[in-house]
N, CA and C atoms of all chains as a GROMACS GRO file, in nm:
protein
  549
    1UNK      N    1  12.054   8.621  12.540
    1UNK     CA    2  11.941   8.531  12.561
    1UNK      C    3  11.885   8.484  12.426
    2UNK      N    4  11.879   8.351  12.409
    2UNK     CA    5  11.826   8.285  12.292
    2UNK      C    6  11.692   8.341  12.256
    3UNK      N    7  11.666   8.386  12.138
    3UNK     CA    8  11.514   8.411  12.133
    3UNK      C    9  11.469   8.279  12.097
    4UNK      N   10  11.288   8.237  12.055
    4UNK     CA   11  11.215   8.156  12.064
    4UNK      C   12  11.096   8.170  11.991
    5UNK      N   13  11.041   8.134  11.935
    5UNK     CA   14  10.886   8.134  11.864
    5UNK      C   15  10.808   8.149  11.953
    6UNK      N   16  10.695   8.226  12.000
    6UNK     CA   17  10.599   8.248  12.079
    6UNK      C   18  10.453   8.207  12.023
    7UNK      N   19  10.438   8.061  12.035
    7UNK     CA   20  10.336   8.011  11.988
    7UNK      C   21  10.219   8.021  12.004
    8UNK      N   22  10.150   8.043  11.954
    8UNK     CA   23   9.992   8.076  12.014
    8UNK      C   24   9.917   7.950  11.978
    9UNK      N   25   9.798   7.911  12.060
    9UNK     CA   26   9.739   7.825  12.110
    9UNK      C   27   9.563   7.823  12.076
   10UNK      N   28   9.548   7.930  12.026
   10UNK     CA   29   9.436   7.921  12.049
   10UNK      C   30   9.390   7.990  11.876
   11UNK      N   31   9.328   7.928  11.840
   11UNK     CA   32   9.312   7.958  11.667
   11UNK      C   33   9.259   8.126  11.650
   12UNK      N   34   9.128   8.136  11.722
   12UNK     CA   35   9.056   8.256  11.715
   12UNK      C   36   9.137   8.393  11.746
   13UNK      N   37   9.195   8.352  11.861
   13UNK     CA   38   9.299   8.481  11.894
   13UNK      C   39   9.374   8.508  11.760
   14UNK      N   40   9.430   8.338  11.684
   14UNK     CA   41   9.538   8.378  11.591
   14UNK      C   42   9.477   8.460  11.464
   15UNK      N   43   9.398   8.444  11.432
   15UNK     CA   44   9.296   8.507  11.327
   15UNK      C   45   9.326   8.674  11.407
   16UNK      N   46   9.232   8.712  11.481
   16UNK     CA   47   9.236   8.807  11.556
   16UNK      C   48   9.372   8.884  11.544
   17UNK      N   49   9.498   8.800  11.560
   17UNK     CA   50   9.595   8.920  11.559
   17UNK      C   51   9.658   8.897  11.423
   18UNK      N   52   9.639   8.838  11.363
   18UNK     CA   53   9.637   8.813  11.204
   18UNK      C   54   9.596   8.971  11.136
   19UNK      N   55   9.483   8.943  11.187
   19UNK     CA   56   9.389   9.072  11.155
   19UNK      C   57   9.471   9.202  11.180
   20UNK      N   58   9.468   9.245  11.326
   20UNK     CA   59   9.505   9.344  11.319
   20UNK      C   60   9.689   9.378  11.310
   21UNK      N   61   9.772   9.297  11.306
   21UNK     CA   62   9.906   9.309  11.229
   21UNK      C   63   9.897   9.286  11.118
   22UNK      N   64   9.833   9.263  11.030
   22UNK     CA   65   9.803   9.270  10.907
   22UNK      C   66   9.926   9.184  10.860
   23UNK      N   67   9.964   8.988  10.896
   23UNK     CA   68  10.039   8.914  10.922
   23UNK      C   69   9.908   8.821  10.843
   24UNK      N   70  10.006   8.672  10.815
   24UNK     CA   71   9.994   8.563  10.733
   24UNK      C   72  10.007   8.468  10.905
   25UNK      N   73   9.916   8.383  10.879
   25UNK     CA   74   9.943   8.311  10.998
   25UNK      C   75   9.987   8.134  10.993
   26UNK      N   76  10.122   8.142  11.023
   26UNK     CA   77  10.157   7.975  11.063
   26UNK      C   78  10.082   7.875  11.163
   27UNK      N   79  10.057   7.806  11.082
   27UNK     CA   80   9.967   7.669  11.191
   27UNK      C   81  10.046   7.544  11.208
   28UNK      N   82  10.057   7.481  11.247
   28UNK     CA   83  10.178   7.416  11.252
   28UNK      C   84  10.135   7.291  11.384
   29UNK      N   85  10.126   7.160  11.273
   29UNK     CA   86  10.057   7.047  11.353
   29UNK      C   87  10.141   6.926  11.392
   30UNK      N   88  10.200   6.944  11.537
   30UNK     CA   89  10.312   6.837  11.546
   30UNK      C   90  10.247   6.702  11.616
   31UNK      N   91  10.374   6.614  11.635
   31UNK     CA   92  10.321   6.507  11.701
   31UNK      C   93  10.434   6.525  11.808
   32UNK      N   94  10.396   6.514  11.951
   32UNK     CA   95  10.540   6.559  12.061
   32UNK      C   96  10.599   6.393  12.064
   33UNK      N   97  10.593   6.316  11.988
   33UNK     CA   98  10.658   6.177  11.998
   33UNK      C   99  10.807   6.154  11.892
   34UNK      N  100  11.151   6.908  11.303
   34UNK     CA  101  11.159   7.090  11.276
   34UNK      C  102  11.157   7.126  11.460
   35UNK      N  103  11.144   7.070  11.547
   35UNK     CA  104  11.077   7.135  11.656
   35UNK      C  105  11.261   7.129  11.719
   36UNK      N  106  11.372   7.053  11.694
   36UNK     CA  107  11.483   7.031  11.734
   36UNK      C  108  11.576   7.082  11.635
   37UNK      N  109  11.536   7.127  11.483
   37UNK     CA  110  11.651   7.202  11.448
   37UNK      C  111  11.613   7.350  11.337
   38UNK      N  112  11.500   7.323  11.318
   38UNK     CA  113  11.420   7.441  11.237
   38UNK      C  114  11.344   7.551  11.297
   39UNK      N  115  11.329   7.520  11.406
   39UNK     CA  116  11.184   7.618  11.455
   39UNK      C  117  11.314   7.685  11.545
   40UNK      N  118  11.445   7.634  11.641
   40UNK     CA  119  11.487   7.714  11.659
   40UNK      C  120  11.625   7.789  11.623
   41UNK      N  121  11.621   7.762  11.493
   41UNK     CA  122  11.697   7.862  11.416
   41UNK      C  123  11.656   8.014  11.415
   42UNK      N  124  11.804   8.087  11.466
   42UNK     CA  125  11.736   8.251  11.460
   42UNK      C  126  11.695   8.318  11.300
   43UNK      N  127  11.716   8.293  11.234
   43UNK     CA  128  11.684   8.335  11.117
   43UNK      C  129  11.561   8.292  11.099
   44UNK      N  130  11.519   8.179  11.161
   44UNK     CA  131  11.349   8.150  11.129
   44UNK      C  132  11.254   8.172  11.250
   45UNK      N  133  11.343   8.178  11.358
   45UNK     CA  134  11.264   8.281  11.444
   45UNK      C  135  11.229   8.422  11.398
   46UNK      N  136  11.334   8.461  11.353
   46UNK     CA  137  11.314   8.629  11.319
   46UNK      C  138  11.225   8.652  11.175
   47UNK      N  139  11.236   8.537  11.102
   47UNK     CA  140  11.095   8.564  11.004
   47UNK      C  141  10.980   8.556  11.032
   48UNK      N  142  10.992   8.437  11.122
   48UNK     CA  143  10.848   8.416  11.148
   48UNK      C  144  10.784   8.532  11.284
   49UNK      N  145  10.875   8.621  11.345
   49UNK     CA  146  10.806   8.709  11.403
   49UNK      C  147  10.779   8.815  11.363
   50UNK      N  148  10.837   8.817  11.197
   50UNK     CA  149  10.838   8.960  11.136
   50UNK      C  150  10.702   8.958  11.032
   51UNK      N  151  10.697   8.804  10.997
   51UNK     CA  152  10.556   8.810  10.913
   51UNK      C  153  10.455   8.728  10.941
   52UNK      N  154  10.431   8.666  11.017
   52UNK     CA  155  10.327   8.537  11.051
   52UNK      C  156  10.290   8.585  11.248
   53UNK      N  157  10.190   8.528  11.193
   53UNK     CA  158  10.136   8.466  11.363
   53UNK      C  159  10.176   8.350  11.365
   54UNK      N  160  10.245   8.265  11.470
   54UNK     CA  161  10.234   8.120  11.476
   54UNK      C  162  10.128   8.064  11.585
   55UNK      N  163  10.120   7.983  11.530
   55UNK     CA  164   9.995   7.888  11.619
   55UNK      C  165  10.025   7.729  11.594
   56UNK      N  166  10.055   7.653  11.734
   56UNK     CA  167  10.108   7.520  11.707
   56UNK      C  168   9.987   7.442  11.816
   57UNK      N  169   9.955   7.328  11.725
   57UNK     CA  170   9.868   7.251  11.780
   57UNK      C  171   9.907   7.105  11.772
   58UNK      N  172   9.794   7.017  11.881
   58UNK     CA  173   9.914   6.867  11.853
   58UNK      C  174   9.821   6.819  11.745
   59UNK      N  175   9.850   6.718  11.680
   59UNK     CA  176   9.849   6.662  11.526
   59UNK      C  177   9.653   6.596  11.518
   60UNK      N  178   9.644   6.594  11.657
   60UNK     CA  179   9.481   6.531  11.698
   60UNK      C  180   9.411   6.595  11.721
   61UNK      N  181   9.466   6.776  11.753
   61UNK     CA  182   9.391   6.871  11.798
   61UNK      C  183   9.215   6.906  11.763
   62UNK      N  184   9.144   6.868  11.804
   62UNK     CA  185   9.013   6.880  11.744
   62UNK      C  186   8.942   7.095  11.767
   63UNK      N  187   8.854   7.098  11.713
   63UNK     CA  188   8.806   7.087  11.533
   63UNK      C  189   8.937   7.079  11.446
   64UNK      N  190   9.012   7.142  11.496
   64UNK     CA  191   9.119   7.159  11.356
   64UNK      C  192   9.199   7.067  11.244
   65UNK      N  193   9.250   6.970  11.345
   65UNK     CA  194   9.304   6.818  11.256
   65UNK      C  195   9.149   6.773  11.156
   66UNK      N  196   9.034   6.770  11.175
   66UNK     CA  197   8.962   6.740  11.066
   66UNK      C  198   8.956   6.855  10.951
   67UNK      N  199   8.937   6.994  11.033
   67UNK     CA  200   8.883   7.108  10.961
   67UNK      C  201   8.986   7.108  10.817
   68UNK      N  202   9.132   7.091  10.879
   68UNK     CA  203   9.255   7.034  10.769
   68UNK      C  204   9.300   6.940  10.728
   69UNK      N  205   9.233   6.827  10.771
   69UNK     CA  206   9.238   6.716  10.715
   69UNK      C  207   9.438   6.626  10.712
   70UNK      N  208   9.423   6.647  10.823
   70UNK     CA  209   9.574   6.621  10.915
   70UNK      C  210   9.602   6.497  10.889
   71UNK      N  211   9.649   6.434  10.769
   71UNK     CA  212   9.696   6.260  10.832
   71UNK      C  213   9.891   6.200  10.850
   72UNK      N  214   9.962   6.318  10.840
   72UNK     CA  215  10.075   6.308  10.901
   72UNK      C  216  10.161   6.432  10.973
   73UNK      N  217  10.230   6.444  11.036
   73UNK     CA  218  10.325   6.519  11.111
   73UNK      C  219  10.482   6.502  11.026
   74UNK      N  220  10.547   6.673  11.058
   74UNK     CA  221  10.512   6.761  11.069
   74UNK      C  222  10.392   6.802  10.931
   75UNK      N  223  10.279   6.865  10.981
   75UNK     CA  224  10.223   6.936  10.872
   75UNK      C  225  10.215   7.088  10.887
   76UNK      N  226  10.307   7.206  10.823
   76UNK     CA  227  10.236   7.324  10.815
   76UNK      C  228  10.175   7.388  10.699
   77UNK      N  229  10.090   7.481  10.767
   77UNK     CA  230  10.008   7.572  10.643
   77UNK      C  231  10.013   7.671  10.695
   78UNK      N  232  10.038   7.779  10.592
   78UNK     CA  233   9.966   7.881  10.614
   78UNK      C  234   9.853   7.928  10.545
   79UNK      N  235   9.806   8.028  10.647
   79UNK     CA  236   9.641   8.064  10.618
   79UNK      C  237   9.654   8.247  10.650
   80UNK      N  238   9.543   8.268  10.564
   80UNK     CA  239   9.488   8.411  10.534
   80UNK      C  240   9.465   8.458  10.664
   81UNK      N  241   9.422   8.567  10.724
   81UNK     CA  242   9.360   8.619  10.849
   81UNK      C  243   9.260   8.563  10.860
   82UNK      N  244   9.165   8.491  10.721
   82UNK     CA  245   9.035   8.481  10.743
   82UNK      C  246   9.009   8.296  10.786
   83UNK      N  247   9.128   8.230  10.806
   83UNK     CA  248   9.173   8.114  10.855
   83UNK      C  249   9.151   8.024  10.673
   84UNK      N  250   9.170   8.106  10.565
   84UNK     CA  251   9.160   8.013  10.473
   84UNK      C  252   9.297   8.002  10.421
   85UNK      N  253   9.312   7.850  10.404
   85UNK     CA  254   9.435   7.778  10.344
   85UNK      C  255   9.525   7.816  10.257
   86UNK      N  256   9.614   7.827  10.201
   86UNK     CA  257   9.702   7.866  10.085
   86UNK      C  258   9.828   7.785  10.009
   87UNK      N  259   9.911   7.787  10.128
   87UNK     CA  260   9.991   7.690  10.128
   87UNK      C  261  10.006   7.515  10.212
   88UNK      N  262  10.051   7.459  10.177
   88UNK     CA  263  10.075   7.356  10.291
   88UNK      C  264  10.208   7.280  10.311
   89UNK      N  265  10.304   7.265  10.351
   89UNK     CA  266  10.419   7.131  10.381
   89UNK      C  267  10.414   6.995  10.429
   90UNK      N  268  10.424   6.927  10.447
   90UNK     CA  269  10.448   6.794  10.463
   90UNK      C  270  10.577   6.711  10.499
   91UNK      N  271  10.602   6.691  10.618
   91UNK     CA  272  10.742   6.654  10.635
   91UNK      C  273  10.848   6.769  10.679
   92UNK      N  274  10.958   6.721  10.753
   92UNK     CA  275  11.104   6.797  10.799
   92UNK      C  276  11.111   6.917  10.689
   93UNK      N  277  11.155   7.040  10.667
   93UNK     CA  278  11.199   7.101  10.620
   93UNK      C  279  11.307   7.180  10.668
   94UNK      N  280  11.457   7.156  10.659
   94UNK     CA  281  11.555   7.265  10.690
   94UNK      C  282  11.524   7.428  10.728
   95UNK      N  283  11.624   7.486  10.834
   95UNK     CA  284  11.613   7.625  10.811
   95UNK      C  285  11.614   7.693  10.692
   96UNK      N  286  11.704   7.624  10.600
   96UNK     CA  287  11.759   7.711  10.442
   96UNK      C  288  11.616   7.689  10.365
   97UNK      N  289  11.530   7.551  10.409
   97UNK     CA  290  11.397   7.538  10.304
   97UNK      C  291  11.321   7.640  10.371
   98UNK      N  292  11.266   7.597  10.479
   98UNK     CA  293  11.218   7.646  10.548
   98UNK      C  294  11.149   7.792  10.549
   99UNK      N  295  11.220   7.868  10.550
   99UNK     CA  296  11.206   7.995  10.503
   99UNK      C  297  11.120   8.091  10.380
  100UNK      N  298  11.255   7.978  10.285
  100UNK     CA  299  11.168   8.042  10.122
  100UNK      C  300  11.014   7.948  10.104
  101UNK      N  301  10.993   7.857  10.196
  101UNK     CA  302  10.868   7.780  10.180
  101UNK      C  303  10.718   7.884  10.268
  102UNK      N  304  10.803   7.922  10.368
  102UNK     CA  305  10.692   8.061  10.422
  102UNK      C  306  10.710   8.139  10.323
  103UNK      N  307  10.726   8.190  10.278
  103UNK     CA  308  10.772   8.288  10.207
  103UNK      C  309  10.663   8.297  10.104
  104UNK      N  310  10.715   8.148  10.054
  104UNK     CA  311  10.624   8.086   9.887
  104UNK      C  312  10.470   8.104   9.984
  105UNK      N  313  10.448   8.073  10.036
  105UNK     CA  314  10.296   8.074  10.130
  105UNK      C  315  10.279   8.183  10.145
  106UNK      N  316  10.346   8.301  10.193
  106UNK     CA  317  10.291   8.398  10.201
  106UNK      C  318  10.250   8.490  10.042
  107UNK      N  319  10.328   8.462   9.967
  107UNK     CA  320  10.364   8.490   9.850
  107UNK      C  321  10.171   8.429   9.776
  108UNK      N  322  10.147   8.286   9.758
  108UNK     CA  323  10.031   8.234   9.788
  108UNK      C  324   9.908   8.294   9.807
  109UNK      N  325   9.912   8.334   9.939
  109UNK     CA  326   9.785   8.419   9.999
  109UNK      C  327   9.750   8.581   9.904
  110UNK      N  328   9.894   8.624   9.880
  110UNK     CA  329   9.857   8.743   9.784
  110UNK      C  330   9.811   8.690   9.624
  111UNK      N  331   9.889   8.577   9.584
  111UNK     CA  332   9.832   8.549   9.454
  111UNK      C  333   9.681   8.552   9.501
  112UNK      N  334   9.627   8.449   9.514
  112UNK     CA  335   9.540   8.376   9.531
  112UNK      C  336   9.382   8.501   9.613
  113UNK      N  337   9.482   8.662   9.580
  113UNK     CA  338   9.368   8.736   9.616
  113UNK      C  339   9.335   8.819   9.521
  114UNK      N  340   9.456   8.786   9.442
  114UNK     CA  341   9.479   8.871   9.329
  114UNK      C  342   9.562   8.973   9.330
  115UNK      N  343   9.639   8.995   9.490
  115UNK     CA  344   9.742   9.091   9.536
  115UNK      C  345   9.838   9.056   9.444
  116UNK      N  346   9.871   9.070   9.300
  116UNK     CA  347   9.964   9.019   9.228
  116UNK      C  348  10.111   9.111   9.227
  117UNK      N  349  10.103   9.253   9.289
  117UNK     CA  350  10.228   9.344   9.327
  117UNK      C  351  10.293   9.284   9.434
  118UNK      N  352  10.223   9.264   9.512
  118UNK     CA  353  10.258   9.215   9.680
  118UNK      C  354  10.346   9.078   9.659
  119UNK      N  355  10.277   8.996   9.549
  119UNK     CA  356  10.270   8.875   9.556
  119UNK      C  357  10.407   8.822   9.444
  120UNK      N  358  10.417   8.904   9.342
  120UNK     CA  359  10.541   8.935   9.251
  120UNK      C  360  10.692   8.961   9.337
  121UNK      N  361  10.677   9.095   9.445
  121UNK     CA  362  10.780   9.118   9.556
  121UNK      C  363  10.834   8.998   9.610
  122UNK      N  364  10.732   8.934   9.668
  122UNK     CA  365  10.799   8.805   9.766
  122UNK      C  366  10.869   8.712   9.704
  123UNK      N  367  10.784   8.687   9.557
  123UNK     CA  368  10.865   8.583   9.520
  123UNK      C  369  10.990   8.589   9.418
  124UNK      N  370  11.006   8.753   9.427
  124UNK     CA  371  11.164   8.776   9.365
  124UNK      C  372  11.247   8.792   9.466
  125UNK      N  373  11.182   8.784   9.593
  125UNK     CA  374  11.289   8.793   9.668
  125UNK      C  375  11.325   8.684   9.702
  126UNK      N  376  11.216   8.550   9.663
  126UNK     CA  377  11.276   8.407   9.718
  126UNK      C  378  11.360   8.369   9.607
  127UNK      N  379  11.384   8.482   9.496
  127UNK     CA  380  11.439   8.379   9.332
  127UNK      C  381  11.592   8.497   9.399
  128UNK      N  382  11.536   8.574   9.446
  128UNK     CA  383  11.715   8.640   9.494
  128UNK      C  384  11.726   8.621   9.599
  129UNK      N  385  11.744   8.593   9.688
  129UNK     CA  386  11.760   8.524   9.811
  129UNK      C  387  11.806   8.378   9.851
  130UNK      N  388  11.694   8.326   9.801
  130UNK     CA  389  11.692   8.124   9.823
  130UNK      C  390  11.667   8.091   9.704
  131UNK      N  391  11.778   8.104   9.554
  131UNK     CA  392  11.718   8.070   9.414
  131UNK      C  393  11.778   7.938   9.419
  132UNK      N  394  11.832   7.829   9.500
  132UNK     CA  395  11.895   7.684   9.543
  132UNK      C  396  11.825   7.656   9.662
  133UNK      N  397  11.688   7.702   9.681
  133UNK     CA  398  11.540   7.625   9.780
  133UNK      C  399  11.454   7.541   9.652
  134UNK      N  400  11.384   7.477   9.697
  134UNK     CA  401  11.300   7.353   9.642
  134UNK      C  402  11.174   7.460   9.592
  135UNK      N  403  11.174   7.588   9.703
  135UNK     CA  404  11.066   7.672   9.677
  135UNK      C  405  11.061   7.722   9.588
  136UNK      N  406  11.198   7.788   9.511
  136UNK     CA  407  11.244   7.837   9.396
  136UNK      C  408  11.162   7.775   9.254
  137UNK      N  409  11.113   7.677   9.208
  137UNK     CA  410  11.120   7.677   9.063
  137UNK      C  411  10.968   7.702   9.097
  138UNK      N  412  10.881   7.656   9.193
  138UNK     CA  413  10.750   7.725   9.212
  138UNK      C  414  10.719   7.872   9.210
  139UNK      N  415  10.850   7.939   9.276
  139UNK     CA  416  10.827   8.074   9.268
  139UNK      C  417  10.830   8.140   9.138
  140UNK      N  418  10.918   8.081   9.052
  140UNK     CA  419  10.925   8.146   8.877
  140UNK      C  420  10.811   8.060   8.861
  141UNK      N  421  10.722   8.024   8.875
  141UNK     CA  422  10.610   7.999   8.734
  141UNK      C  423  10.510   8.068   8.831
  142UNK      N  424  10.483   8.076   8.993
  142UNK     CA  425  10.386   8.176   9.067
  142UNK      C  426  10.427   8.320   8.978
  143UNK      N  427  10.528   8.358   9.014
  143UNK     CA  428  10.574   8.469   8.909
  143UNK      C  429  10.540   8.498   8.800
  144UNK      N  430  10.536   8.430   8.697
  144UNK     CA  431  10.516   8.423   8.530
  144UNK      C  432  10.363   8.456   8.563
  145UNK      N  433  10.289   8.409   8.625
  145UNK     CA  434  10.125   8.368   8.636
  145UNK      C  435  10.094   8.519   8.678
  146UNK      N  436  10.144   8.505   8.796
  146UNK     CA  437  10.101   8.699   8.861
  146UNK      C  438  10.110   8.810   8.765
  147UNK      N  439  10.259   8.786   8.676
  147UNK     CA  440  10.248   8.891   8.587
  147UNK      C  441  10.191   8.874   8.444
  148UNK      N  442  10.112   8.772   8.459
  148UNK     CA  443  10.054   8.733   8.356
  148UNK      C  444   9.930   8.811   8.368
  149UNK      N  445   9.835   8.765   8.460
  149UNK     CA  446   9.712   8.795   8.525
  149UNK      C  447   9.747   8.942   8.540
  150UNK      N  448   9.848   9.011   8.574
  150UNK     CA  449   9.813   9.177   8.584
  150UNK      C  450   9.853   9.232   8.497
  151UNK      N  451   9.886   9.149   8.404
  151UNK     CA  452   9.915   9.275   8.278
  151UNK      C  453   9.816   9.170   8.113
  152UNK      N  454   9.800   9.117   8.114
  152UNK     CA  455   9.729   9.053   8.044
  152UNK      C  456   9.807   9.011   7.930
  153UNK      N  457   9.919   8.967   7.909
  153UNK     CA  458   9.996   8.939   7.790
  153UNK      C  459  10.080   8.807   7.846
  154UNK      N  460  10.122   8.770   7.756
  154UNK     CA  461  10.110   8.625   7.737
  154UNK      C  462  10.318   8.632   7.760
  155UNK      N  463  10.400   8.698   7.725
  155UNK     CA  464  10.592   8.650   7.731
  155UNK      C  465  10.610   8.660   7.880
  156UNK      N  466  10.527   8.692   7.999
  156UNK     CA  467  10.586   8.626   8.120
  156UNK      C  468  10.570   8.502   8.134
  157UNK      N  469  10.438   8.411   8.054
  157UNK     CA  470  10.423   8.296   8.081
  157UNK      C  471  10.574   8.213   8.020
  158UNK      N  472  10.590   8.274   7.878
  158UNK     CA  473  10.678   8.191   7.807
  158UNK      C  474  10.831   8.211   7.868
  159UNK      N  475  10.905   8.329   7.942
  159UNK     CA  476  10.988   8.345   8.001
  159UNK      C  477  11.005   8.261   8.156
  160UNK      N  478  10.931   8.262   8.190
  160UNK     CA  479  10.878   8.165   8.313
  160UNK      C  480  10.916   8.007   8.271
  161UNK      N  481  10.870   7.960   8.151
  161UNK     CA  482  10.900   7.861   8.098
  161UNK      C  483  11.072   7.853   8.069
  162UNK      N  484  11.139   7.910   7.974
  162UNK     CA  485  11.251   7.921   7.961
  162UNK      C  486  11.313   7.987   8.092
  163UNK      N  487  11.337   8.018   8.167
  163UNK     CA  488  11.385   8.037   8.310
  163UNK      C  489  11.376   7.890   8.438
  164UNK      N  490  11.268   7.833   8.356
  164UNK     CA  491  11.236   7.693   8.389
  164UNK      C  492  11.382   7.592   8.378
  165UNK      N  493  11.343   7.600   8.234
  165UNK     CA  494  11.398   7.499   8.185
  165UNK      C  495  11.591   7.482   8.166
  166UNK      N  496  11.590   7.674   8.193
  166UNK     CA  497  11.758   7.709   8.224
  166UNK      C  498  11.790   7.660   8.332
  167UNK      N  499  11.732   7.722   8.436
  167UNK     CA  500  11.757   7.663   8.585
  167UNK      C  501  11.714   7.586   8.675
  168UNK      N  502  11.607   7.548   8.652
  168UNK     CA  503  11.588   7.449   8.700
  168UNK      C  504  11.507   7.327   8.627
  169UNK      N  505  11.594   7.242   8.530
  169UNK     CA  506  11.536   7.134   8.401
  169UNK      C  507  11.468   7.032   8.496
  170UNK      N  508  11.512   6.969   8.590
  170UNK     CA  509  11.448   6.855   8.631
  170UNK      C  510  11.333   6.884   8.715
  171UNK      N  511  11.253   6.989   8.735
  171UNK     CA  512  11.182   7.044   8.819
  171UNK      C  513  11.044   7.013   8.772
  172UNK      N  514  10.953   6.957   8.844
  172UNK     CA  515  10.820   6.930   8.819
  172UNK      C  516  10.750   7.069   8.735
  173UNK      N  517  10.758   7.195   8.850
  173UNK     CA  518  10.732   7.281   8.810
  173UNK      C  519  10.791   7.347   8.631
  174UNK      N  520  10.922   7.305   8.558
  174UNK     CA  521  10.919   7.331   8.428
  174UNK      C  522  10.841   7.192   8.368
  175UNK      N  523  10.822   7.105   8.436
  175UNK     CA  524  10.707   7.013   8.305
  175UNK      C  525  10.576   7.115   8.331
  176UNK      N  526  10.546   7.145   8.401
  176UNK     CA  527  10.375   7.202   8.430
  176UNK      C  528  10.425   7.322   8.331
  177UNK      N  529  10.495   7.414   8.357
  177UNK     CA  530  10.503   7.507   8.229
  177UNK      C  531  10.526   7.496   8.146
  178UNK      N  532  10.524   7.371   8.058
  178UNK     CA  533  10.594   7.310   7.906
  178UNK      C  534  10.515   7.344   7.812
  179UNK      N  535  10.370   7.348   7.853
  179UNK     CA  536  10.303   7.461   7.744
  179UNK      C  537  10.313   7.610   7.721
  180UNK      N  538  10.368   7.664   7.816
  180UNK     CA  539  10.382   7.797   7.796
  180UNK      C  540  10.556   7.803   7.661
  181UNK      N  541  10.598   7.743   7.704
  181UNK     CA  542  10.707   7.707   7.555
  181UNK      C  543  10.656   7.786   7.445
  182UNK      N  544  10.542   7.695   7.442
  182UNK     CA  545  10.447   7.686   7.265
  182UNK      C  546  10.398   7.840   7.267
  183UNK      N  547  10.386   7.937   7.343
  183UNK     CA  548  10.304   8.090   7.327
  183UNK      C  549  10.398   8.136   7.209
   0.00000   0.00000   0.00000
């Protein structure tokens, strides 16, 4: 099974688990066109 | 990136080994102002504390791709003064991806870190000549052309 990026959606959460994995966090601003 | 970068396994498996990802669309409000968004693809990475470090602009390959997180994460430790942390990453992008775009940034981030933690001045000038060996046409060896002169 192909793995996949599991994107998160919501900024605060990303901070949040930033935090506690002690991780650098990708933001990443597309255009779906 | 969303059709040939993002699902490359090698940049899946970095980016689940060191980053949170978080993808938003390019209009997403607060955030497209908070970063000041005026083209796609744009990434950054940011600290836990949502402050900035790095940024991209445009397509980047899996092979860029990589050593460009990397250089960002690499970034967030300079830029705290984590200069051990921050030295690691980016010898691993000069042994790893030393033919990435990220590369001639990483030798003068390098030269600087071990500049700043040891307080002497021949990492700047080695940084420079490591410049100018390997990578001559590189923006990054004009910005170090004063360190030459130490």
């Amino acid at each position: 099974m192909t793995k996949t990026i599991k994107w998160e959606k919501d900024f605060d959460r990303v901070l949040t688990l930033a935090r506690a994995e002690n991780k650098m966090v990708l933001l990443d601003f597309f255009n779906p066109l | 990136m969303g059709a040939v970068t993002y699902p490359n396994e090698k940049v899946v498996d970095f980016i689940e080994r060191h980053m949170v990802p978080i993808q938003v669309l390019f209009d997403s409000q607060p955030l497209a102002t908070r970063f000041n968004i005026q083209w796609t693809p744009t990434v950054i990475t940011l600290d836990e504390e949502g402050k900035e470090h790095h940024r991209t602009v445009g397509f980047l390959s899996p092979e860029e791709f990589i050593p460009s997180l990397m250089l960002g994460v690499a970034k967030c430790h300079f830029d705290r003064e984590k200069f051990d942390k921050a030295i690691s990453i980016l010898e691993d992008i000069l042994k790893k991806h030393p033919k990435s775009d990220a590369a001639p940034e990483a030798v003068y981030v390098r030269g600087v870190s071990l500049y700043k933690s040891t307080h002497k001045a021949d990492p700047l000038k080695e940084a420079y000549k490591r410049l100018q060996a390997e990578y001559p046409s590189s923006e990054w060896t004009k910005r170090a052309q004063p360190y030459g002169l130490l």
